[in-house]
FITOR-416658 format. One record per residue (C-alpha): residue in three letters; chain; x, z, y. Coordinates in Angstrom, 3 decimals. Layout:
REM residues N
ALA|A|X|Z|Y
...
END
This chain:
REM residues 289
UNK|A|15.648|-305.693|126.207
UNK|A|17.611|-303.648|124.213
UNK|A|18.140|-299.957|125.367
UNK|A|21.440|-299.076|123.899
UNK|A|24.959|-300.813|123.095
UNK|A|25.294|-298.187|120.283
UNK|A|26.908|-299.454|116.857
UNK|A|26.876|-297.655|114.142
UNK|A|29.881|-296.261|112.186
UNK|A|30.368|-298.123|109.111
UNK|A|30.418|-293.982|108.054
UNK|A|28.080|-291.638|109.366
UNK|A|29.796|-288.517|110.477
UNK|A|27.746|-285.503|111.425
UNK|A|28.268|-284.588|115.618
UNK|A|27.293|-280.868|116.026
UNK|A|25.452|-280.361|119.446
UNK|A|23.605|-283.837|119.440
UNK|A|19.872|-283.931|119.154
UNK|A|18.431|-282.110|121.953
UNK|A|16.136|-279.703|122.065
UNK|A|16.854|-278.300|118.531
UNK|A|20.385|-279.150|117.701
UNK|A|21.065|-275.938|117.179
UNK|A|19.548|-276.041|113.737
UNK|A|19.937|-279.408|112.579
UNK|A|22.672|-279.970|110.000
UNK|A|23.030|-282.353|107.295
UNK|A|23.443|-279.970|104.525
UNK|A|20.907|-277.442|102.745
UNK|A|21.349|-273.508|101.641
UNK|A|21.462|-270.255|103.302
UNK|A|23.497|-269.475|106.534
UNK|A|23.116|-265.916|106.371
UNK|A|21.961|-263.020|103.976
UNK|A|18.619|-261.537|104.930
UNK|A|15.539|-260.256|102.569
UNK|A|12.380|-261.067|103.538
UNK|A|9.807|-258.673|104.635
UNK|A|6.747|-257.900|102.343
UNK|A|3.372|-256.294|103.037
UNK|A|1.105|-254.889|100.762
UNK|A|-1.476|-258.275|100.275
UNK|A|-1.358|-260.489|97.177
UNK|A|-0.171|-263.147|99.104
UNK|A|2.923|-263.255|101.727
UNK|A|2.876|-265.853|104.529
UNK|A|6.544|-266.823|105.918
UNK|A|5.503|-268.708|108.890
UNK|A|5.406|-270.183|112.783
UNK|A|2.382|-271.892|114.056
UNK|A|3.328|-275.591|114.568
UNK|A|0.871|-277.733|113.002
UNK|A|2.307|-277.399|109.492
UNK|A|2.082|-273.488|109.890
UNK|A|-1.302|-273.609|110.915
UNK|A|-2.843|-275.411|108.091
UNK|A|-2.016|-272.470|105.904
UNK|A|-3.825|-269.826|108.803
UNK|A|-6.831|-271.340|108.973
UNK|A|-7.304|-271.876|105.278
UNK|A|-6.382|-268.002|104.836
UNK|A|-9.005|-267.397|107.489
UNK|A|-11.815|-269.816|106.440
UNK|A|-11.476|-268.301|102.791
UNK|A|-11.568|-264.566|104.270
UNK|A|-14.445|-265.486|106.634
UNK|A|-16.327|-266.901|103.212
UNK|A|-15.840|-263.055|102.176
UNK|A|-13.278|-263.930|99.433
UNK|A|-11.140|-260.624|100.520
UNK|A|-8.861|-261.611|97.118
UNK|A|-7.274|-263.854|100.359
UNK|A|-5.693|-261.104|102.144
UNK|A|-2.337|-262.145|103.244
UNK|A|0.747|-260.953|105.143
UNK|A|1.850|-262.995|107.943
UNK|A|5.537|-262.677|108.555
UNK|A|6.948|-264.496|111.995
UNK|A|10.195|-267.155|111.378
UNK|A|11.995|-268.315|114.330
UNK|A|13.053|-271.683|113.645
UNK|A|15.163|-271.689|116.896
UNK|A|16.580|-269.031|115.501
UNK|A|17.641|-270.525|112.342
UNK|A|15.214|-267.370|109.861
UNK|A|14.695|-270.699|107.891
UNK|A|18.178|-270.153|106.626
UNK|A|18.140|-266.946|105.512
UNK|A|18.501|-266.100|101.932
UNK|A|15.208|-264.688|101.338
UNK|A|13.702|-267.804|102.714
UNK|A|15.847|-270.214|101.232
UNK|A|14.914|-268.508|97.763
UNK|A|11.217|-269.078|98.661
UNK|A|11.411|-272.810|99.572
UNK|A|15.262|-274.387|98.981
UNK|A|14.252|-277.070|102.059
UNK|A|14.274|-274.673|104.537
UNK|A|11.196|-275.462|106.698
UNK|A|7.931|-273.533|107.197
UNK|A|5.313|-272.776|106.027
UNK|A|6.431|-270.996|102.587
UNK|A|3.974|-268.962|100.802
UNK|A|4.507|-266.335|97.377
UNK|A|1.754|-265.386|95.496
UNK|A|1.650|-262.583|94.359
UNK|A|-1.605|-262.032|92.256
UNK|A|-0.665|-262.667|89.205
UNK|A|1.183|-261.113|86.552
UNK|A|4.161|-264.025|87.920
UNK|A|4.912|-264.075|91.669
UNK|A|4.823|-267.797|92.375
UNK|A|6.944|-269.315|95.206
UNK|A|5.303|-272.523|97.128
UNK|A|6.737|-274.746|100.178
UNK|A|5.406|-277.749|101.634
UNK|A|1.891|-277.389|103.154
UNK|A|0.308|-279.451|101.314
UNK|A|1.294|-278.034|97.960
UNK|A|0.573|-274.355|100.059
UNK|A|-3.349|-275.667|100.398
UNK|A|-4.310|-277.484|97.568
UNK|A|-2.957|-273.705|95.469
UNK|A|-4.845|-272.129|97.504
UNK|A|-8.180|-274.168|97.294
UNK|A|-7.968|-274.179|93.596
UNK|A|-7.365|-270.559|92.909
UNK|A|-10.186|-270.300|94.627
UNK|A|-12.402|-273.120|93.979
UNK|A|-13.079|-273.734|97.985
UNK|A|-12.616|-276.379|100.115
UNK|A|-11.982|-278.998|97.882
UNK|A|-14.752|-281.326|95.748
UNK|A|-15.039|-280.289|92.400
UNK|A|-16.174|-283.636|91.413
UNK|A|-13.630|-286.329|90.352
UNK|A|-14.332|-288.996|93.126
UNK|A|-14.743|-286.030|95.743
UNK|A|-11.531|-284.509|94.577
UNK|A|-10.057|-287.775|94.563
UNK|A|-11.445|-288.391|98.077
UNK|A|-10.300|-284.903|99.388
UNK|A|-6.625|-285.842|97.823
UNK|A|-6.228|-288.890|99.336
UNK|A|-6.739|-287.732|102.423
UNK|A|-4.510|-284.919|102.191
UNK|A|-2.049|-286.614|101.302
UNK|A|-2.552|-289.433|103.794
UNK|A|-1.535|-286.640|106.561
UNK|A|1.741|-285.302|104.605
UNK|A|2.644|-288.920|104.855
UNK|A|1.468|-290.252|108.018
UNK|A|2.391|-287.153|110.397
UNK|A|6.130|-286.977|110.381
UNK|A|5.573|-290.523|112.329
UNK|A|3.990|-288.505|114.954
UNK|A|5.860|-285.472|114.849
UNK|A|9.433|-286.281|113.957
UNK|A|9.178|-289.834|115.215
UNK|A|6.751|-289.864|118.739
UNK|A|7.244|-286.163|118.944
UNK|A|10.838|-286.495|118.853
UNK|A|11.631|-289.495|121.186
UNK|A|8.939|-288.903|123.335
UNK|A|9.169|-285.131|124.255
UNK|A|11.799|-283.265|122.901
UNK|A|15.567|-286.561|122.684
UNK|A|17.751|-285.829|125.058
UNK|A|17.533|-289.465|126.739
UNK|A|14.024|-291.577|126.592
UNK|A|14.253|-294.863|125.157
UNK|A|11.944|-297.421|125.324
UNK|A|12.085|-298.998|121.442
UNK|A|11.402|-295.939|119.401
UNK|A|8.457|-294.380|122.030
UNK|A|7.361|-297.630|122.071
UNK|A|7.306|-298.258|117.862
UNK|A|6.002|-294.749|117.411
UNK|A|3.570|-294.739|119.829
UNK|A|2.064|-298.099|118.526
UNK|A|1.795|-296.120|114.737
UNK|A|0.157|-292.942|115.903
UNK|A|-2.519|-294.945|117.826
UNK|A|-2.514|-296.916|114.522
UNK|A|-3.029|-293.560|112.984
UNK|A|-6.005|-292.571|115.221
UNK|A|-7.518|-295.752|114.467
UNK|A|-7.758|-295.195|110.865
UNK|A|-9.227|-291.940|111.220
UNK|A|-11.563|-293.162|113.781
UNK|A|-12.999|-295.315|111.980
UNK|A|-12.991|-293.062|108.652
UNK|A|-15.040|-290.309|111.067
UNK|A|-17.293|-293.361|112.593
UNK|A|-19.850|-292.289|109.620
UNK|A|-18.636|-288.983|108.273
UNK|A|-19.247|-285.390|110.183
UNK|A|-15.992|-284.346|108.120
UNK|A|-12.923|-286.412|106.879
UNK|A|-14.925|-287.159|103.416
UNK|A|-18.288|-287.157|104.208
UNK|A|-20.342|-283.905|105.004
UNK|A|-18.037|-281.161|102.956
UNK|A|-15.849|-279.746|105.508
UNK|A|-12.608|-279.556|102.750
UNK|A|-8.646|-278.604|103.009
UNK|A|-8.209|-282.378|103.984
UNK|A|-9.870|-281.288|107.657
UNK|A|-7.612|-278.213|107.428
UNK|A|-4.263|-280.607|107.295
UNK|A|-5.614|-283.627|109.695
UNK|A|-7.065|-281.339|112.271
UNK|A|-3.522|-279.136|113.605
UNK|A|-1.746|-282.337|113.845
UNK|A|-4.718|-285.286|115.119
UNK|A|-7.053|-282.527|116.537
UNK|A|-4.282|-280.691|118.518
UNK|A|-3.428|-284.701|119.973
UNK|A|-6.959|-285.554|121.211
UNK|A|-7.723|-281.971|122.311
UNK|A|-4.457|-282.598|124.593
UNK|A|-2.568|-279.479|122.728
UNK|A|0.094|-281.785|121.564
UNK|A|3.391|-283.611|123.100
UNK|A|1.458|-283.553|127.041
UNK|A|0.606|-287.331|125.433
UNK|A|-3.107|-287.279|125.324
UNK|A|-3.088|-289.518|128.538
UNK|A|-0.016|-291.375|127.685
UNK|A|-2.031|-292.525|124.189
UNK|A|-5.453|-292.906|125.545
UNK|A|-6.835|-290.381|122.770
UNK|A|-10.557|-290.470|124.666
UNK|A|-11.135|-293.572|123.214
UNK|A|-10.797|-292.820|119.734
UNK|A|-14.316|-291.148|120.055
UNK|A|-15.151|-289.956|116.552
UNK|A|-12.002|-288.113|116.534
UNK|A|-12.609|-286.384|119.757
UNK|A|-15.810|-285.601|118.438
UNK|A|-14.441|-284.156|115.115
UNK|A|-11.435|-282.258|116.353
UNK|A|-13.896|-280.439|118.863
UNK|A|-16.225|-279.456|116.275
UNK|A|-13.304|-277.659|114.275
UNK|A|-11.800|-276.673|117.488
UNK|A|-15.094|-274.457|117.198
UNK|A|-14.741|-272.952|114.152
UNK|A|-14.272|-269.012|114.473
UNK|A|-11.509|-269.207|111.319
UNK|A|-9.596|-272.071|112.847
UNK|A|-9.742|-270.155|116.151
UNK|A|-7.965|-267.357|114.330
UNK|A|-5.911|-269.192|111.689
UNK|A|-4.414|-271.462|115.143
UNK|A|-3.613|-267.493|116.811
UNK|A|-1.007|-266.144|113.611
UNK|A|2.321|-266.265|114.098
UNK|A|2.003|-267.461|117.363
UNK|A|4.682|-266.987|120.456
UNK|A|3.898|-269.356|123.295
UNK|A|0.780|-269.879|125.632
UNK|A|-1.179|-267.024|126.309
UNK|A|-1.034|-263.903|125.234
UNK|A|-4.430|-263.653|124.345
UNK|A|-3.594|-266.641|121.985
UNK|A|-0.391|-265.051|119.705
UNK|A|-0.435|-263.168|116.945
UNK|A|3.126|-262.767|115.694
UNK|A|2.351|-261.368|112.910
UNK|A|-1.018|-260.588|110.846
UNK|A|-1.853|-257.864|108.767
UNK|A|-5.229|-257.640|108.690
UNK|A|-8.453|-258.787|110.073
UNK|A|-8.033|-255.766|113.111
UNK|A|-4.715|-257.167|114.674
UNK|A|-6.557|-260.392|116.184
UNK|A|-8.048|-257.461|118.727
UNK|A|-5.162|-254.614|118.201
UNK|A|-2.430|-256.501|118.852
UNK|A|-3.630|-258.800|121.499
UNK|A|-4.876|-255.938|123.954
UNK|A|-1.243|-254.071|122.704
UNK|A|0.195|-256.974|124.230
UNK|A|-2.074|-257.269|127.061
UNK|A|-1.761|-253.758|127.836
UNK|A|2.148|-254.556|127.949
UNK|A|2.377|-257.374|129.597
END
């Protein structure tokens, strides 16, 4: 049955307003709304950031490298309000032209480099280095595969279930229905990848665990959408079991905490500094509260 007598224009033209919960930063056009610099700290490297899944990749690789003792990872955490439309400020749009979080600058070399997309952010990042990702060619090419498995696969969770399913302004049955089919699709493969592996590619926990794990560990630990139920994550059970053991992790605890501003308090950290604010700024905010 079909859920809508919508036809489309034979030319699209752009309605302000329509899209739901964040219309009021969707646009069909790229570049800066506003002049703003951003903020820099002291650290070679300078985290521009909100912890959705994609942010949190970035986080818990910072942490996992600074828990290794690697203190050449320092970073500054700086807090962007997508609702608030800090993506399109000039400073951020000179860091990463598409406008979306995370977006990272390097600054320990003699160049500062600028780097957007996630993906891109962690495979710099385990390079430079030389952690979290197989130094041998088929491990490497394992670990890659992988990695980029999730920049593909997740916007059909996140933009597409995500979208229709929690956050369109009118539920529909086709497109909850042909998303929900390709996440559990989704699951499936991983399932069965994690049936005989502790870790994504075997028994080295790498940055491909770091990209699955906000976006397919936050579903079947029921952090995700409210869909746990509606997707029957339990019986994926090698996923459960993986996502838990991350879930674990003292770093990943930390990394999921930065840049942070929802749940409780105890859980955000708008912005990070150092290794003190995850106590500091907590009981600050506790203290406030």
């Amino acid at each position: 049955m079909a859920d809508s007598t919508y036809v489309p224009p034979k030319v699209w033209a752009w309605c302000p307003g329509n899209g739901g919960q964040f219309a009021n930063i969707n646009r069909p056009v790229a570049g800066s709304t506003h002049d703003r610099e951003l903020p820099q700290g002291k650290h070679p490297f300078q985290l521009y950031s909100l912890a959705t899944p994609n942010g949190v990749k970035v986080t818990i690789l910072f942490e996992e490298l600074l828990e290794l003792g690697i203190t050449e990872a320092e970073y500054d955490a700086y807090l962007i309000r997508i609702n608030e439309g800090d993506q399109f400020s000039s400073g951020f749009v000179h860091v990463n032209p598409n406008s979306k979080i995370p977006a990272l600058v390097d600054k320990s070399g003699e160049e500062e480099i600028c780097i957007f997309e996630s993906g891109s952010i962690l495979m710099h990042l385990a390079e430079k280095f030389g952690k979290f990702i197989p130094t041998d060619t088929k491990g490497r090419a394992d670990c890659l595969s992988w990695l980029f498995w999730q920049m593909g696969s997740a916007p059909y969770l996140g933009g597409g279930f995500g979208h229709f399913y929690a956050y369109a302004p009118e539920k529909f049955e086709y497109p909850i229905d042909r998303f929900a089919m390709e996440v559990k699709r989704q699951l499936d493969v991983l399932d069965r990848q994690l049936a005989n592996n502790r870790y994504i590619i075997g028994d080295e926990y790498t940055i491909a665990d770091i990209a699955i794990w906000p976006w397919y560990g936050a579903l079947v630990n029921g952090a995700l959408y409210e869909a746990a139920e509606f997707l029957d994550v339990d019986s994926y059970k090698h996923v459960v079991r993986w996502a838990q053991d991350i879930a674990n992790r003292p770093a990943v605890q930390r990394g999921r905490m930065v840049n942070r501003t929802w749940g409780e308090l105890t859980s955000q950290l708008h912005e990070r500094h150092a290794a003190s604010d995850f106590e500091t700024q907590t009981q600050d905010k506790l203290e406030s509260a």
